[in-house]
MARRO-670325 format. One record per residue (C-alpha): residue in three letters; x negated, y, z. Coordinates in steps of 0.05 Angstrom, whole numbers, plus 32768, in hexadecimal, padded with zeros to 4 digits. Example, Ala and Ser with C-alpha at 12.3 -4.5 7.8 and 13.67 -1.06 7.14 Angstrom:
BEGIN
REC  resn     x     y     z
REC   ALA  7F0A  7FA6  809C
REC   SER  7EEF  7FEB  808F
This chain:
BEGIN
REC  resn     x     y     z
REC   UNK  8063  7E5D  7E90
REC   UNK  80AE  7E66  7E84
REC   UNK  80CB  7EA0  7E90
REC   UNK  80FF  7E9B  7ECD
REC   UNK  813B  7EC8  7EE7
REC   UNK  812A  7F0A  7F04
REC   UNK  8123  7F0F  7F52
REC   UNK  815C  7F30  7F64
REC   UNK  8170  7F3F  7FB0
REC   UNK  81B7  7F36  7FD1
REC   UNK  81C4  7F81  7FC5
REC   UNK  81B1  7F7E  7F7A
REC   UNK  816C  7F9E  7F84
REC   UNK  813E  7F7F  7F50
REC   UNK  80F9  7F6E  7F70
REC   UNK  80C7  7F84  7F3A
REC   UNK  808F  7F9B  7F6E
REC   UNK  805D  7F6B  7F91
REC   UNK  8035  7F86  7FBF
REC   UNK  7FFB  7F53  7FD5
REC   UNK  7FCE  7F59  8016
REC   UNK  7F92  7F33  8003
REC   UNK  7F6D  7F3D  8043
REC   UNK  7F81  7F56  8088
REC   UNK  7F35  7F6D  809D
REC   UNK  7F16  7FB2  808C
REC   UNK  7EDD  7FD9  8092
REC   UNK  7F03  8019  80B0
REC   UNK  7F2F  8013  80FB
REC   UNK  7F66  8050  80E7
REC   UNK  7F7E  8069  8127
REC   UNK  7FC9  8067  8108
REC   UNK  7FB9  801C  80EA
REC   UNK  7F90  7FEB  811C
REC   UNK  7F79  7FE6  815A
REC   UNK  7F29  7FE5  8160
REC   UNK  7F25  7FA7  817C
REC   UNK  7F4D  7F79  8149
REC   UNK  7F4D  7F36  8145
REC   UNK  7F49  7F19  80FA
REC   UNK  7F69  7EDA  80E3
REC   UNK  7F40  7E9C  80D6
REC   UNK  7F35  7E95  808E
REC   UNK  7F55  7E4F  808C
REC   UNK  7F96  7E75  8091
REC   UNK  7F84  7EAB  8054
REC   UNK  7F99  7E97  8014
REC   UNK  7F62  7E85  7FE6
REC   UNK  7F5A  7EB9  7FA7
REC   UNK  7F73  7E7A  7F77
REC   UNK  7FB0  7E7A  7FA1
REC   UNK  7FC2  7EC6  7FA4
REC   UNK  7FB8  7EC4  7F58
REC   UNK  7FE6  7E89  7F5A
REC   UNK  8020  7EAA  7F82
REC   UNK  8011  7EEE  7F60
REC   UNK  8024  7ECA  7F1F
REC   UNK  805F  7EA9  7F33
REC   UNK  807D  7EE2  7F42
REC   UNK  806E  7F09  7F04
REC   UNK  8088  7EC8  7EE0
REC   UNK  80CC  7ED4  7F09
REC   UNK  80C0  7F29  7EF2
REC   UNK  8099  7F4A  7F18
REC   UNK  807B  7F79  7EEF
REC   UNK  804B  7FAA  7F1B
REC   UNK  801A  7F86  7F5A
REC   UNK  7FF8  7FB3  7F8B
REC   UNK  7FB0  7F93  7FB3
REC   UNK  7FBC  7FB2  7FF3
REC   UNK  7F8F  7F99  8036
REC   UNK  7F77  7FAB  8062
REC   UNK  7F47  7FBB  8035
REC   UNK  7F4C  7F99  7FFB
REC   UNK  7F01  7F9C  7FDF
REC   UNK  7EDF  7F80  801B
REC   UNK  7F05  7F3D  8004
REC   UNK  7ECD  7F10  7FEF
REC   UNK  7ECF  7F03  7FA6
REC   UNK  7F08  7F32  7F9F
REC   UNK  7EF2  7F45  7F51
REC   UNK  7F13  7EFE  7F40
REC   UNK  7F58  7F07  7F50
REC   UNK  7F4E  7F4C  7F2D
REC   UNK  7F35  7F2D  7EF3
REC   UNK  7F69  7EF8  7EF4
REC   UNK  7FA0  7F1E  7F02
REC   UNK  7F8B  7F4F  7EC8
REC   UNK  7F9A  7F17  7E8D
REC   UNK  7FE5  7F28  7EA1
REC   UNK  7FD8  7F6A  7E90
REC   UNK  7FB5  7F5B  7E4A
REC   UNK  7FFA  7F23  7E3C
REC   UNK  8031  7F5B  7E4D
REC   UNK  8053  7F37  7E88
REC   UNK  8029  7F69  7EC0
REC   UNK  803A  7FB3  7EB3
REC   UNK  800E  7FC5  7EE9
REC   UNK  7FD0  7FB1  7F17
REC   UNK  7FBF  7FE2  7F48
REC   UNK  7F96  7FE9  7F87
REC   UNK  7F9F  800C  7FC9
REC   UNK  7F5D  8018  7FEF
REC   UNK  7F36  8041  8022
REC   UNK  7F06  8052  7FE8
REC   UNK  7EC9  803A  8016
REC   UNK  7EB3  8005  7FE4
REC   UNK  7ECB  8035  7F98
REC   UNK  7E86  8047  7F86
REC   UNK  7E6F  8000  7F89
REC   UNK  7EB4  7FDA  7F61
REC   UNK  7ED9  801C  7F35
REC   UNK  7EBD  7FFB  7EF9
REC   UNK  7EC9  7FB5  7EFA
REC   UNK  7F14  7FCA  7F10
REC   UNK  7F1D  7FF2  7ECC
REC   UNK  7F00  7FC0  7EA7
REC   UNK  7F3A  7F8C  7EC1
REC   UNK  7F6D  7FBC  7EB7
REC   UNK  7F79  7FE9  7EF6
REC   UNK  7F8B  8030  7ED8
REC   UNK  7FA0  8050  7F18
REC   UNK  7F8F  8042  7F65
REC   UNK  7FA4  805C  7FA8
REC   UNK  7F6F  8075  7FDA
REC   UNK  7F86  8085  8026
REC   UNK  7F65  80C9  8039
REC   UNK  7F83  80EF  8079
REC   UNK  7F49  8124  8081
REC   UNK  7F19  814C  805B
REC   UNK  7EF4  815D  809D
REC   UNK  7EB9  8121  809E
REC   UNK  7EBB  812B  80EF
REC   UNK  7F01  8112  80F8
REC   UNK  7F05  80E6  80BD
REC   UNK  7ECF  80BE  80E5
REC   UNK  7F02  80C3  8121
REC   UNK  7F41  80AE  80FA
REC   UNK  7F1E  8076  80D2
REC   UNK  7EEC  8068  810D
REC   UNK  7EC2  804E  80E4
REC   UNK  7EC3  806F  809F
REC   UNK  7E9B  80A5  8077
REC   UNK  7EBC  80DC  8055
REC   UNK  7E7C  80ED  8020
REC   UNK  7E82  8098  800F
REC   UNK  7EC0  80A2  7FFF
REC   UNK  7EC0  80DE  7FD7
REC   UNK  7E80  80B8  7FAF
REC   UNK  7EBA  8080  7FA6
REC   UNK  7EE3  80B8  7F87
REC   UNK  7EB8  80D0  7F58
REC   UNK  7EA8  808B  7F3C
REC   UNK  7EE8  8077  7F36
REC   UNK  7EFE  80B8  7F0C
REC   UNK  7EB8  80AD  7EE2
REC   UNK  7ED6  8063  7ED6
REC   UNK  7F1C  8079  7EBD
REC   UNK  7F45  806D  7EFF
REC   UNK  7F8B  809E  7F09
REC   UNK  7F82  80AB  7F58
REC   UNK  7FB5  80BD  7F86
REC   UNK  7FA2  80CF  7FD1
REC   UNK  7FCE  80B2  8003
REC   UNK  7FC5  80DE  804C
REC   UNK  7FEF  80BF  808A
REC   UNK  800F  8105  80A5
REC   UNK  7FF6  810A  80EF
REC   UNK  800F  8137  8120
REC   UNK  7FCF  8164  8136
REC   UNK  7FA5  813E  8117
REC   UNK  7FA5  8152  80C6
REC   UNK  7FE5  8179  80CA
REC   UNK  7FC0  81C0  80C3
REC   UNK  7F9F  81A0  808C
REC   UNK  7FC9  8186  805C
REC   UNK  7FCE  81C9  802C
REC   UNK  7F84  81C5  802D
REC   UNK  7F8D  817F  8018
REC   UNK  7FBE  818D  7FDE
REC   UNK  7F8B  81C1  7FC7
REC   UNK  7F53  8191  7FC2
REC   UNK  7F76  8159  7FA1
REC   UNK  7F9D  817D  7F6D
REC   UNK  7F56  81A1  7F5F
REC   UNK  7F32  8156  7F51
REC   UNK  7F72  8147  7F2D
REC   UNK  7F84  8115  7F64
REC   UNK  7FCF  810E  7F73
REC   UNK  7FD9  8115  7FC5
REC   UNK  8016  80E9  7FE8
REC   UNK  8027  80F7  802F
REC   UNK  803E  80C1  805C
REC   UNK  805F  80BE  809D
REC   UNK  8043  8090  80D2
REC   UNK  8067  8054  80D7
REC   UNK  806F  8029  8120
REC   UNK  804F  7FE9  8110
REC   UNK  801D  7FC2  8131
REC   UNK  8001  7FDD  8178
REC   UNK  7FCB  8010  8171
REC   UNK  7FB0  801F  81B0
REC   UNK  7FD7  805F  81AE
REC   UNK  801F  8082  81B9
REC   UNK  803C  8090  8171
REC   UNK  806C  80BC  818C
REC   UNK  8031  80ED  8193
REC   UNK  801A  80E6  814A
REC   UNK  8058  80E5  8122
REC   UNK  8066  8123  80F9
REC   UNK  80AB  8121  80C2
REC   UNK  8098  8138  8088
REC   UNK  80D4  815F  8081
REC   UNK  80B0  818B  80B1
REC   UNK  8073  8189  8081
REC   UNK  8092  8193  8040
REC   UNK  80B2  81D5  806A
REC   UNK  8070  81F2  8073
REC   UNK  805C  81E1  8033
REC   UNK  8089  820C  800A
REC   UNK  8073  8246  8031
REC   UNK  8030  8246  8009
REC   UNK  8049  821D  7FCD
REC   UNK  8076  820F  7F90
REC   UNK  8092  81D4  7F9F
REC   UNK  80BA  81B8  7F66
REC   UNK  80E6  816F  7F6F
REC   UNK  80D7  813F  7F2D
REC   UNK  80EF  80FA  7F1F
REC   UNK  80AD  80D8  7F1A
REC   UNK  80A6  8094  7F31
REC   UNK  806E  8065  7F36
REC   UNK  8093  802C  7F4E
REC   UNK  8087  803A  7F97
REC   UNK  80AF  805F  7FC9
REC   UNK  8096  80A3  7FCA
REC   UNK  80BD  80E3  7FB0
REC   UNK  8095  8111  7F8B
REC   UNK  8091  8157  7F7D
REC   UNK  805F  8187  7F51
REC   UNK  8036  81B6  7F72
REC   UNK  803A  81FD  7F4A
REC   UNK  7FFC  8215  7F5E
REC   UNK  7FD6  81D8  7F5A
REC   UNK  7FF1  81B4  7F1A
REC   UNK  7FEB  8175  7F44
REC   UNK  8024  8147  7F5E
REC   UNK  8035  8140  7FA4
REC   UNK  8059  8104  7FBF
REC   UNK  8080  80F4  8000
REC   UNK  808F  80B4  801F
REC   UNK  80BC  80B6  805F
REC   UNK  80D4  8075  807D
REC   UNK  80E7  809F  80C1
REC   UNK  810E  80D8  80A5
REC   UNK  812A  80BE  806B
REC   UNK  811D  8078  8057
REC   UNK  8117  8063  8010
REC   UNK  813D  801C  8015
REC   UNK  817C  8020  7FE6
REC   UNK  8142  8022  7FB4
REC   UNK  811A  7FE5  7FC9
REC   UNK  80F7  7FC5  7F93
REC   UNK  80BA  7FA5  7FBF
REC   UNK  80A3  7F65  7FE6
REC   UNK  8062  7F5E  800D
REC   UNK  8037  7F25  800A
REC   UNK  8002  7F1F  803F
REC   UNK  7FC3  7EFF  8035
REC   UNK  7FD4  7EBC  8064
REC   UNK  8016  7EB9  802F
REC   UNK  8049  7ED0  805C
REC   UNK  807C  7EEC  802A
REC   UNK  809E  7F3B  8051
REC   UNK  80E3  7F4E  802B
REC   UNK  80DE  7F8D  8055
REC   UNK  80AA  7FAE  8071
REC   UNK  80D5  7FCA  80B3
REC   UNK  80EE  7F7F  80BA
REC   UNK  80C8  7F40  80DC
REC   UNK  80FA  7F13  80AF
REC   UNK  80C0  7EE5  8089
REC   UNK  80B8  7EAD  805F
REC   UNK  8078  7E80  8057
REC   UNK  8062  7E7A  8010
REC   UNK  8020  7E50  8027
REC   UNK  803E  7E13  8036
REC   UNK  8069  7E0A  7FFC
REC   UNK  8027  7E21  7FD6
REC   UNK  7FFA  7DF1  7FF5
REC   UNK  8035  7DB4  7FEF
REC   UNK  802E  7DAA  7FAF
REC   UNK  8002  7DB7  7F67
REC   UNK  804E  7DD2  7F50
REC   UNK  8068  7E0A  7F5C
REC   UNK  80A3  7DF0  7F66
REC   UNK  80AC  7DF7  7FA1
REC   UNK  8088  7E3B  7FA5
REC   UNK  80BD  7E54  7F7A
REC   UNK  80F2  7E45  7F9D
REC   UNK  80DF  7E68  7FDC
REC   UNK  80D2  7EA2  7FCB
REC   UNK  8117  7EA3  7FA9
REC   UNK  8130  7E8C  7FE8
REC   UNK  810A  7EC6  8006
REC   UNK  8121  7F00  7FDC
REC   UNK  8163  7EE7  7FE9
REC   UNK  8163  7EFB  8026
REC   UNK  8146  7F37  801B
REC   UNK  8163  7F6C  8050
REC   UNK  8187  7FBA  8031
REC   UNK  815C  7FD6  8060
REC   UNK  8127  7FED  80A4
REC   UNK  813E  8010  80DA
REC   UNK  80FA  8039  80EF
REC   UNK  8103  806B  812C
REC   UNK  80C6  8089  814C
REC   UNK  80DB  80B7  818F
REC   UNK  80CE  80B2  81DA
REC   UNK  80FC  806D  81E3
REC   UNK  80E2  8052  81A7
REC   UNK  8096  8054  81AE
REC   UNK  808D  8010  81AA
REC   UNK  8075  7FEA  8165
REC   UNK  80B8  7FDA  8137
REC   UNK  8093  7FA8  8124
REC   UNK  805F  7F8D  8147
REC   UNK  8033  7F7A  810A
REC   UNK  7FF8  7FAD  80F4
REC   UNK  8007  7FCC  80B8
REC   UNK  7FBD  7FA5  809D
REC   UNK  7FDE  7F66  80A2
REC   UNK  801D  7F72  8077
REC   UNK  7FF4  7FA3  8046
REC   UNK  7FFA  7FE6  8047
C-alpha cells in the first residue's frame, strides 16, 4: 500500500494515535462506567475482526503510528488473538510503532503470552482498589486475586504494565498512597484518572468526582513528587515518585484538559469514527467500508472526519451539570 499524506486536523494537530473499541460488552459493570443492566449491540452492527484490521491499516497507511484495543473489554472479543496477530505484521514492517492493550486484566493469565508473542510490549490494566471487598463493589462483578494472577503472567511474559485507577471521591481516595506503594513495589507504573460524565450510570457523578489537583496535594505530603517530560503518546502528565522509583501519571479532563495536545481518534467497534471524546460529532466508517472492496471510499472519510476534528471538550461535573456530557458509555467509545 502507498503511503498517503499525514492526517492532519484543522488546527495542525497530526493524528498519529488510533484508539480502537473492538467490543462494547465486558465481563465487569464499573460503577463509574455502565449501568448493570446494559443492553449490547446486535453483532450485525460490530465490525468483523477482518474489517477492524482493515480500517486499523488504513489509517497507519495515512500515519498512524501507535493503535490502542480498548473495549469494553477487549479480550472477551471472540477470536480477538487475530486482529492481534494481524495487526502485529505492522509492527515487524516498521509502519506501527506501537500495539498496545487496555484491559480489566480479568482474562491476562489466560492471553499475556500470545500478546508478547505478536508484539504488545506494554498494556494498561484499570485497577481502582486493592481492597477485594470493594473491588467486587466497583467492578460488580470482578475478582481482585484474578486479576492480580493476570498480573503476574503478564510480567512473567515480558509485558511493561501501567495501572490505571479512576479517582473516586470516598471510595479509593484514602487509598491511593497505598496504591502508589504497591505498584511502584511490582514495578507497575500507577495513572490516576478523573471521572469523566459520559453515559448514565445509575448514579449522581457529582458525588464521585474528586480533581486530582486535590490528590496530587495530598500526595506531596508523604511523597517526592518530581514533574518529567515522559510521554507515551497518551494524555497523561507524569511525575516520578522519590520514594518509590516508580512513575506516577495524571490525566484530568475536568481540571485541566489536555486538548491543545490532541493527537487521538476513537474508533468504536460498530465503526463509528469519535474526533473527540467530549464531542457527539461522528462519522460512519462502516458504510463506506462495507460499499466497496476499495478503500476508496474508506479513505476519504475518515479524511473528511479528521477534518473536522474539533480544538477541544468542554467537561464540567458540579450540581447543574450532573447530567451525562455525553450520553454515550464510556464502553462504547473505548476507554
Amino acid at each position: 500500500m502507498t503511503q498517503q499524506a499525514p492526517l492532519i486536523d484543522p488546527f495542525g494537530r497530526h493524528v498519529s494515535y488510533l484508539r480502537v473499541s473492538v467490543t462494547d460488552r465486558c465481563d465487569f459493570r464499573c460503577v463509574y462506567c455502565m449501568a448493570e443492566d446494559m443492553t449490547f449491540l446486535p453483532k450485525r452492527d460490530l465490525l468483523s475482526l477482518e474489517e477492524l484490521d482493515r480500517v486499523c491499516t488504513a489509517f497507519i497507511d495515512k500515519g498512524v503510528r501507535k493503535i490502542r484495543l480498548t473495549g469494553g473489554e477487549p479480550l472477551v472479543r471472540k477470536g480477538i488473538m487475530t486482529l492481534v496477530e494481524g495487526l502485529g505484521r505492522h509492527l515487524k514492517s516498521g509502519a506501527l510503532e506501537e500495539l498496545t492493550l487496555t484491559t480489566n486484566g480479568s482474562q491476562l493469565a489466560r492471553f499475556a503470552d500470545e500478546l508478547s508473542a505478536h508484539g504488545v510490549r506494554r498494556i494498561n490494566v484499570s485497577v481502582d482498589t486493592l481492597d477485594e471487598a470493594k473491588f467486587r463493589q466497583i467492578t460488580r462483578w470482578g475478582d481482585l486475586p484474578k486479576v492480580k494472577e493476570g498480573l503476574k503472567a503478564a510480567q512473567k511474559a515480558g509485558l511493561a504494565i501501567k495501572i490505571n485507577a479512576v479517582a473516586l471521591k470516598g471510595v479509593n481516595d484514602t487509598e491511593i498512597p497505598e496504591m502508589l506503594r504497591w505498584a511502584g513495589g511490582e514495578g507497575m507504573d500507577l495513572t490516576l484518572i478523573e471521572t469523566m460524565p459520559l453515559g448514565d450510570i445509575d448514579g449522581d457523578r457529582t458525588d464521585q468526582y474528586l480533581p486530582l489537583s486535590v490528590v496530587r496535594a495530598q500526595l506531596m505530603d508523604q511523597f517526592t513528587l518530581e514533574d518529567i517530560p515522559y510521554k507515551t503518546g497518551g494524555p497523561a502528565r507524569y511525575v516520578t515518585v522519590k520514594e518509590t522509583g516508580g512513575r506516577l501519571g495524571f490525566i484530568t479532563p475536568m481540571t485541566h484538559n489536555f486538548c491543545e495536545s490532541c493527537n487521538r481518534v476513537r474508533l468504536t467497534c460498530t465503526g463509528t469514527l469519535y474526533m473527540c471524546l467530549g464531542q457527539e460529532d461522528a462519522a460512519d466508517l462502516r458504510a463506506p467500508l462495507r460499499a466497496s472492496e476499495g478503500n476508496e471510499l474508506l479513505n476519504a472519510a475518515i479524511d473528511e472526519a479528521i477534518g473536522r476534528k474539533p480544538k477541544g471538550h468542554d467537561f464540567i461535573i458540579d450540581r447543574q451539570h450532573n447530567k451525562p456530557a455525553v450520553a454515550r458509555h464510556m464502553s462504547v467509545t473505548g476507554g
